[in-house]
N, C-alpha and C positions, 0 to 999 in steps of 0.2 A: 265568212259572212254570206256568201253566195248561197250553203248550203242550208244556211237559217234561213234567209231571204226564201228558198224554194220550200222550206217546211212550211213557214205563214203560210204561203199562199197554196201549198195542198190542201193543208187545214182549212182555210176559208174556201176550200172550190168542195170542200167534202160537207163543210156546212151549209151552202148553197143549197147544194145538192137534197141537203137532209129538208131544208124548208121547203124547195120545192114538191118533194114525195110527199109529207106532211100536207102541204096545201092542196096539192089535189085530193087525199084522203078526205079532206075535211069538206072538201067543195062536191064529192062524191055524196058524205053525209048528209049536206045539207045542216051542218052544224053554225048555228049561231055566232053572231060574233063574239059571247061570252065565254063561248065553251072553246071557239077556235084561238082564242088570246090563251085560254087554259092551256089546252092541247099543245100548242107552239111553244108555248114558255117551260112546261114541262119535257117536251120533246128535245128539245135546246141543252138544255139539264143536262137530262140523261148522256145526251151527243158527247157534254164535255166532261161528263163523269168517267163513262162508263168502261177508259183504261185505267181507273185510279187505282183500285183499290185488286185488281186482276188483271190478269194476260189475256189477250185477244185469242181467238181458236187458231186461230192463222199463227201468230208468233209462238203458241206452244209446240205449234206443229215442229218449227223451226229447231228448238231447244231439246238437251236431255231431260229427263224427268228430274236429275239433278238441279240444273241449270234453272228451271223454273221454279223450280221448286226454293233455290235460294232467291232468286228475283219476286219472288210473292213473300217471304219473309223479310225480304227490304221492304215492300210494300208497306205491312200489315206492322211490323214491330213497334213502329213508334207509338201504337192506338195499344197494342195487345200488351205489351209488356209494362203499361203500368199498372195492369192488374197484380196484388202481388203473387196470387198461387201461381200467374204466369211467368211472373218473374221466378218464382223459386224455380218452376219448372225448368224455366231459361238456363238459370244458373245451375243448376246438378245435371240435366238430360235435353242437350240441347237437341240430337235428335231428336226428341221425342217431342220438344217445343216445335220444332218445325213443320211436324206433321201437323203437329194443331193448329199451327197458323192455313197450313193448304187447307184442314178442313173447313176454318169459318167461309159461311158463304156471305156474298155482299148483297145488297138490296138500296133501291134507291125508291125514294118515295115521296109522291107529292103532295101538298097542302092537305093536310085534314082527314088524309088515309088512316083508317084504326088498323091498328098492329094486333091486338089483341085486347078480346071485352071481359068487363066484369064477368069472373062464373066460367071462363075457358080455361082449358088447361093447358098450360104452357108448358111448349117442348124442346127449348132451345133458350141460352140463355143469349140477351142482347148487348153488341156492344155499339155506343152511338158514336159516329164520326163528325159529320157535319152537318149543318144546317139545326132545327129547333125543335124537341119531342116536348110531350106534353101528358102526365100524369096524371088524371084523375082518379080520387078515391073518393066515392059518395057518402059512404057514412063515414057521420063526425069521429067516430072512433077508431079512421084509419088518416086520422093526419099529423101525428108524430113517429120522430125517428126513421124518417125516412130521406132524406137529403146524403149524397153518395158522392159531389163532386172529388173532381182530384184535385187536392189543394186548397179546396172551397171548407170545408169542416163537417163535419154533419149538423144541421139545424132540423127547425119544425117545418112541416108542411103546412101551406097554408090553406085556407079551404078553397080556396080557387083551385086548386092542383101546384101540381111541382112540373115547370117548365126546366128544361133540360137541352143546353149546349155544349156544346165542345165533347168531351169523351166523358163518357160514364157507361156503366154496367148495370145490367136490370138482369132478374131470373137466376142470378146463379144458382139458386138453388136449385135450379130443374135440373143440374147436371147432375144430382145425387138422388135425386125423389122427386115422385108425382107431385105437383103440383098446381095448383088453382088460382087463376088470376082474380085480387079481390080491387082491382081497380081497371079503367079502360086507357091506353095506351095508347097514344096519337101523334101523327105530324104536329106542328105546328107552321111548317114550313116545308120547300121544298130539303131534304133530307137523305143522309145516307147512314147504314148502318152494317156490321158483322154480328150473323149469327153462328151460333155453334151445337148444333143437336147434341143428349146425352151420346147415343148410340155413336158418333163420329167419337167423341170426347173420348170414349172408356175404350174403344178400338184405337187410337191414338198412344193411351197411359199403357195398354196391356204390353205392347212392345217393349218394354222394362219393367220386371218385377220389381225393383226398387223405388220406381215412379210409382208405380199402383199402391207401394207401399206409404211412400210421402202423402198420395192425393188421399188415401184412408183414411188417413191420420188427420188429413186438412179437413174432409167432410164430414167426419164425424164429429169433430172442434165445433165446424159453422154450423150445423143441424142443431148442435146442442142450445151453442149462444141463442140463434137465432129464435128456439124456441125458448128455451129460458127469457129472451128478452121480452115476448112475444105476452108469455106468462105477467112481468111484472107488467107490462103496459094491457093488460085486459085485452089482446086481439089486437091491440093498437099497431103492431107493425107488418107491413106487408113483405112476403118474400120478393116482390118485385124491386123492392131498393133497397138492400140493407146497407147499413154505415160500411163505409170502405176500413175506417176505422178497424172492425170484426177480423176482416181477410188479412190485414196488417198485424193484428197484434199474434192471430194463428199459426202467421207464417213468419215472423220474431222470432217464435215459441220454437216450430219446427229448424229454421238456420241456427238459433245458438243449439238445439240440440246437437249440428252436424259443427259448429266452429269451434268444441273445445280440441279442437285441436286431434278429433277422433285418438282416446285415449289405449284405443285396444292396439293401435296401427301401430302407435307411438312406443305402448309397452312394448310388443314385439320386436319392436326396433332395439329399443334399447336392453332388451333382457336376450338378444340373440348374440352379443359382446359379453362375453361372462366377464373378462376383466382387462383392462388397460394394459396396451402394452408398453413395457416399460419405455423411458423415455432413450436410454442407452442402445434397446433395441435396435428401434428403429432409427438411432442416431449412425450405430452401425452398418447397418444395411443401407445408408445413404451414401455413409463414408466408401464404400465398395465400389457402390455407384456412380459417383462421382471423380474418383479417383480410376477409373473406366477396368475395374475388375470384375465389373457384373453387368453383362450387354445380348450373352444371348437370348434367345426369346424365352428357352426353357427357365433359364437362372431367373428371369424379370418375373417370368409367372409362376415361380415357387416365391419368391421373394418381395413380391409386392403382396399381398394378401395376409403376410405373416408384417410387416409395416404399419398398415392401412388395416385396421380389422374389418373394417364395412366392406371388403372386400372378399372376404371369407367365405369359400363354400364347401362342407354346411357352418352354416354359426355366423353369418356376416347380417349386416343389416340389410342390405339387395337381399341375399339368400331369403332372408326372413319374410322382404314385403312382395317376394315370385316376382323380381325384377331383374333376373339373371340380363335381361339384353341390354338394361342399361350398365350394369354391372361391367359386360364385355367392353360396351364403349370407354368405359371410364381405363378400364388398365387399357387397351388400346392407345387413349391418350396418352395417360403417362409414359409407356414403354417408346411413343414414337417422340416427347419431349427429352426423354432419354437419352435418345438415338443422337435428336438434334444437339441436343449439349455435349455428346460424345463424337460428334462430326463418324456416325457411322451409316454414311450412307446405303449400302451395302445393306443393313439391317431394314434400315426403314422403305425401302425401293422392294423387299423382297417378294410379296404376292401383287405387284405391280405389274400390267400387262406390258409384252415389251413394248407394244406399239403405240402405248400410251404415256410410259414411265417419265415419271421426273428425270429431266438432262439435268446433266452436272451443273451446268451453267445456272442454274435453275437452285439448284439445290446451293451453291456458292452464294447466291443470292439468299437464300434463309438463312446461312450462317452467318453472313455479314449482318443481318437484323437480328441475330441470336447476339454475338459480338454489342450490337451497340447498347443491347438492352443491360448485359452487364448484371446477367443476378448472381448475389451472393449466395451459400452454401441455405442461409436460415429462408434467402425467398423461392430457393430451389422448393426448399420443403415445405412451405410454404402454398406455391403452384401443385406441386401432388398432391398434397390437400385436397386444393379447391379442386381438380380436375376426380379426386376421387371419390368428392362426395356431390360433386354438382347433380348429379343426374337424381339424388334425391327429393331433388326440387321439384320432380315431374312425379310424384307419388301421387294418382287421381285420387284417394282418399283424401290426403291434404289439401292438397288442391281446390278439394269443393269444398273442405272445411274453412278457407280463409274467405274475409270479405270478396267481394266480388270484384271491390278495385285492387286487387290484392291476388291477384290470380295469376299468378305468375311464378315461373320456378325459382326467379330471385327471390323474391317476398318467401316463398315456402322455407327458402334456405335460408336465409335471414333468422325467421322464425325458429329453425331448426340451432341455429346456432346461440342465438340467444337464452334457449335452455337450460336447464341446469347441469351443471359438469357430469360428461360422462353419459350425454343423448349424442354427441357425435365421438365418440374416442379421438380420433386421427385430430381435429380439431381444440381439443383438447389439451394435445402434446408441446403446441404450437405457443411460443412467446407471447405476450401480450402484444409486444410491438406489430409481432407478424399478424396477429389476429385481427387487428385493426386494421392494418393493412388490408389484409383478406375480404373483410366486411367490405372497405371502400370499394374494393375492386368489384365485388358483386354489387355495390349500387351502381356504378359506369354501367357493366351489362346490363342493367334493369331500364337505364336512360339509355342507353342506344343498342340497338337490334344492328349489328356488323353483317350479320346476314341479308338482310334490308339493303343495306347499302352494295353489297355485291350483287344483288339481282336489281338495281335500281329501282325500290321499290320504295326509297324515302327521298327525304327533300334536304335543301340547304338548312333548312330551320333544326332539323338534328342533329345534325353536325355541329349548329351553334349548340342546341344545348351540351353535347358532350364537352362542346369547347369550355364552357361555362363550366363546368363542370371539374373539368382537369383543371382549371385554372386556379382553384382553388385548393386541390392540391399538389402534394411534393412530387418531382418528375418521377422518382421511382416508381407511385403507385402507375402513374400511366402506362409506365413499361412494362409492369407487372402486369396490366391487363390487355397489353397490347400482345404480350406472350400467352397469354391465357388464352386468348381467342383460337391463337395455332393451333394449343393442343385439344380443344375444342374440337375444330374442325379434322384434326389427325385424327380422330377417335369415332369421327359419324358414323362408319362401316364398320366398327367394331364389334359389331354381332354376329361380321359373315367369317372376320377372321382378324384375329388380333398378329400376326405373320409379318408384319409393317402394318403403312397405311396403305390403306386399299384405297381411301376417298381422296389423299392427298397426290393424286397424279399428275403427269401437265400441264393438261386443263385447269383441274380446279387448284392445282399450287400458281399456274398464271396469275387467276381471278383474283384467288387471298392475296397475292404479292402484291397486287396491281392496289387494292383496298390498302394492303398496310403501306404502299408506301404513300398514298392519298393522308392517312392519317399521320404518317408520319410527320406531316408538317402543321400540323395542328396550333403549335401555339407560335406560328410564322404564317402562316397565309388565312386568309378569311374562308369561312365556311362556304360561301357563293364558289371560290375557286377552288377549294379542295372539293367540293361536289362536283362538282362540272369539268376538272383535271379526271378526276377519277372515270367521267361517263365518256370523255373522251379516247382514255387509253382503253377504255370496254371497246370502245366504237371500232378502232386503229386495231383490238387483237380479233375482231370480227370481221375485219373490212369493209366495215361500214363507213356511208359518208356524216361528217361533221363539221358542215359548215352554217347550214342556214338553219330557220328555226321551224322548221320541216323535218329536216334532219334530229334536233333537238328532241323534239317530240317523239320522234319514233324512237 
C-alpha cells in the first residue's frame, strides 16, 4: 500500500511538473486562452498516453532486446491480433509475429489532425486504438462497402463519412502495392493509433520463408477480392477500409489448407511402419521384461524398438518425421520405468554424477509409490505406450495444423490416436479397456501441467480442476497417470544419454517426490492445502522462511 501510495504521488508531482513547463511555453507564446486550453488538454493526453502503447528510452535501456521485445507484444497484442493475417501469422511464426508487433510505431493525435488527404499515397497501413477517426470520402461513388469494425459487420457508409472507434484497420493494402488515398482521414478526437510501413512489414515476413510464403498467398487473395469487388461496385470501394470479412474468409482458406491434419507428415508416419507387430511379439518381449530377464541398457535398446515400432531406426515414425531427440527421450523413459519396476537401482543411477546421484533413501521412496500404484502386466504395457508415443505430440507440422485452442501435444496425440488403425502401431496392440484408459490419462496431462506445479508456476484452482477431474474417474486411471508423469520426467535428458536418468538426480527426484506426494492426496485434502503443503516442503528443501505472507509470496 505504501508503495502505490508513493506511485500516485510521483505521477501527480510529474504531472505538475508537465503543466507547469507547458504554462510557461504558452505564456512565452503569448497564446490565447483558446489555443492555451488546446495545448494543455492535448499536452495532458499525451503525458498519460505516452507509456501505453511503447517503452520509455530509459526502461529499454534497462531490458534485453529480448525482454523488451516481449513487454511491447504484451503491449500491442490485444489491438494487433484481431487482425486475422495477424493472427495466422501469430499462430504458425510467432517469431516473426513478434517482430511485427516491435515494428508498428504508435502516434497520438489531437482533435481534427488529417492523417492522410484525398490523392495521397499511402504508405503504411493503420491500426486505430483509442479515441475517434473519421473517414471521409467526397464522391457519392465511394460510400459503399466500406464499414471494417470488429464484431460490428460490414454495412454502408454514410455520406457524412464513417466515424471510427475502438480498433479497426485502414490501408492494408499499402502493405502489398502502391496505393492512393481516395478519401481524407481524420481525428475526430483526441486519438491514438499503430502504424506499420510495407518496408518494416516484408523485412519482418522475410525472416521465414514459409511466412513469406503464407503472406503471398494472403496478398494475392486480398488484391484480387479487393479489385474484383471494386469492379462490381463501379470504384465504389476504397482501399482504405475493406470488410474485415475479405482478410477472414482468406485466411479460413489459408488455416484449413495447414488443419487437414498435413496429410504428407501423416503418410510418412504411417507408411515408415511397413507392418504391425505381431501382438505375441511384443507380448514376449514384455514377458522378459517383466519377469526381470531383460534390464541391461544394451538388451532394453535392441528390444524396445523391435516392440514399439515408432521407435525404429531407420523405418520408425520419429525416424520418419527427423525427430530422433524425441525419439531418445522416449526409450529413455521407458528403460528408466523399467528399471523402477525392476527395483534396479544400479541401472537407473548409472550416468548420474556422484555428487549429485539419487540416495538410496531417495530411491526407496519411488519404489514405495511404484508399490502403491500397483500396475498390472496390460497397464505396464499400457505406460510404454504412452511414454513411446508421447513425444509425437510435439511434431511442429501438427501442431500448427490443429485449431489454435488445440495446440497442445495432448490434443495432437489425442488426434493421432483417434485415427484409423494402424497410424500409431504400438497403440493399436493395446486392449480396448487399456486404450481407454490411455486416452483418459492424456486428458489429466492436457488439464494439468505437473511441471507448473513443481516450479510453482500454477494455483489452487488447478489442482481443483484436476481434482475434479480424477473424481470422476476410477483410481487406477489416476495412478496410471500419476506413474506417467515419472517416466515423463526420467526421460527429459534423453538425448544426451539414455545410460539411466541423467535428469532424475537428487535434486530434481527431491522436487518430483515432494509434487507427487502433494498429489498423492488428492481425493483427501482440498486443493488450497495440497498447493500450499506442496510450496512449503519446496520452501523447507530450500531453506526458505514460510511463515508470513511475505514469505508466501516470495
Amino acid at each position: 500500500m505504501t508503495n502505490a501510495i508513493a506511485d500516485l504521488q510521483r505521477a501527480n508531482m510529474e504531472a505538475t511538473d508537465m503543466r507547469r513547463r507547458l504554462t510557461r511555453v504558452l505564456r512565452a507564446s503569448n497564446a490565447d486562452a483558446d489555443l492555451s486550453a488546446r495545448v494543455m488538454r492535448f499536452g495532458m493526453y499525451v503525458f498519460r498516453r505516452k507509456n501505453f502503447l511503447s517503452l520509455q528510452a530509459t526502461m529499454k535501456n534497462l531490458l534485453s532486446s529480448a525482454l523488451a521485445g516481449e513487454l511491447t507484444l504484451s503491449q500491442r497484442n490485444p489491438y494487433l491480433s484481431a487482425h486475422p493475417m495477424l493472427a495466422l501469422i501469430r499462430g504458425f511464426f510467432p517469431d516473426v509475429y513478434r517482430s511485427i508487433c516491435e515494428s508498428f510505431v504508435p502516434h497520438i493525435y489531437a482533435e481534427a489532425d488529417v492523417i492522410f488527404r484525398e490523392g495521397s499515397v499511402v504508405e503504411c497501413m493503420y491500426t486505430t486504438v483509442k479515441g475517434g477517426f473519421r473517414l471521409d470520402c467526397p464522391t457519392p461513388g465511394h460510400v459503399r462497402m466500406s464499414q471494417v469494425g470488429l464484431g460490428s459487420g460490414d454495412r454502408a457508409l454514410p455520406p457524412e463519412g464513417l466515424v471510427i472507434s475502438g480498433v479497426h484497420f485502414l490501408c492494408e493494402a499499402s502493405l502489398f502495392a502502391t496505393t492512393t488515398a481516395r478519401g481524407c482521414f481524420r481525428t475526430a478526437s483526441f486519438a491514438d493509433a499503430l502504424t506499420l510501413g510495407a518496408e518494416d512489414f516484408a523485412t519482418c515476413v522475410a525472416k521465414s520463408p514459409k511466412c513469406v510464403v503464407k503472406v503471398y498467398k494472403y496478398a494475392a487473395e486480398f488484391i484480387q477480392r479487393v479489385n474484383k469487388m471494386q469492379a462490381m461496385e463501379h470504384g465504389g470501394m476504397e482501399f482504405e477500409h475493406v470488410p474485415i470479412s475479405i482478410a477472414k474468409e482468406i485466411c479460413e482458406k489459408l488455416e484449413d489448407g495447414g488443419r487437414k491434419i498435413d496429410k504428407d507428415v501423416l503418410r510418412a508416419a504411417s507408411q515408415s511402419s511397413t507392418s504391425l507387430t505381431s501382438v505375441d511379439k511384443t507380448r514376449d518381449i514384455l514377458r522378459q521384461i517383466l519377469d526381470g530377464f531383460m534390464s541391461e541398457h544394451g538388451e532394453l535398446a535392441d528390444a524396445l524398438p523391435v516392440a514399439f515400432e515408432e521407435l525404429r531406426s531407420p523405418g520408425g515414425i520419429y525416424d520418419g518425421l527427423c525427430m530422433q531427440a524425441e525419439c531418445h527421450r522416449a526409450i529413455t523413459g521407458m528403460m528408466s520405468v523399467i528399471w523402477l519396476l525392476q527395483d534396479r537401482y544400479d541401472l537407473f543411477t548409472a550416468c548420474q554424477r556422484p555428487d549429485n546421484k539419487m540416495s538410496a533413501k531417495l530411491w526407496a521412496d519411488i519404489q514405495s509409490f511404484i508399490a502403491w500404484a500397483g500396475l498390472s502386466d496390460k497397464l505396464v504395457h499400457a505406460l510404454l505406450v504412452f511414454l513411446a508415443i508421447r513425444g509425437l505430440g510435439k511434431t511442429p507440422p501438427l501442431l500448427r495444423a490443429m485449431p489454435r485452442e488445440q495446440r497442445t501435444a495432448e490434443d495432437v496425440l489425442k488426434t493421432l490416436m483417434a485415427k484409423p488403425a494402424g497410424r500409431i502401431p504400438s497403440f493399436e496392440l493395446l486392449g480396448q479397456d487399456e486404450q481407454n484408459l490411455l486416452v483418459e490419462a492424456v486428458n489429466l496431462h492436457r488439464a494439468f501441467n505437473f511441471a507448473q506445479l513443481l516450479q510453482g508456476e500454477n494455483m489452487p484452482y488447478h489442482v481443483a480442476v484436476l481434482q475434479h477431474r480424477v473424481e470422476s474417474h476410477e483410481t487406477q486411471v489416476f495412478k496410471f497417470y500419476m506413474v506417467s508423469l515419472l517416466g515423463v520426467m526420467c526421460g527429459i535428458r534423453g538425448a544426451e544419454t539414455s545410460e539411466g536418468s541423467l535428469f532424475m538426480d537428487q535434486g530434481n527426484a527431491s522436487t518430483l517426490m515432494a509434487g507427487v506426494h502433494a498429489l498423492w492426496y488428492l481425493g483427501q485434502a482440498s486443493p488450497r492445502s495440497i498447493y500450499w503443503g506442496y510450496i512449503g516442503k519446496r520452501a523447507a528443501m530450500l531453506s526458505l522462511p514460510f511463515q508470513s505472507l511475505e514469505d508466501l509470496a516470495i
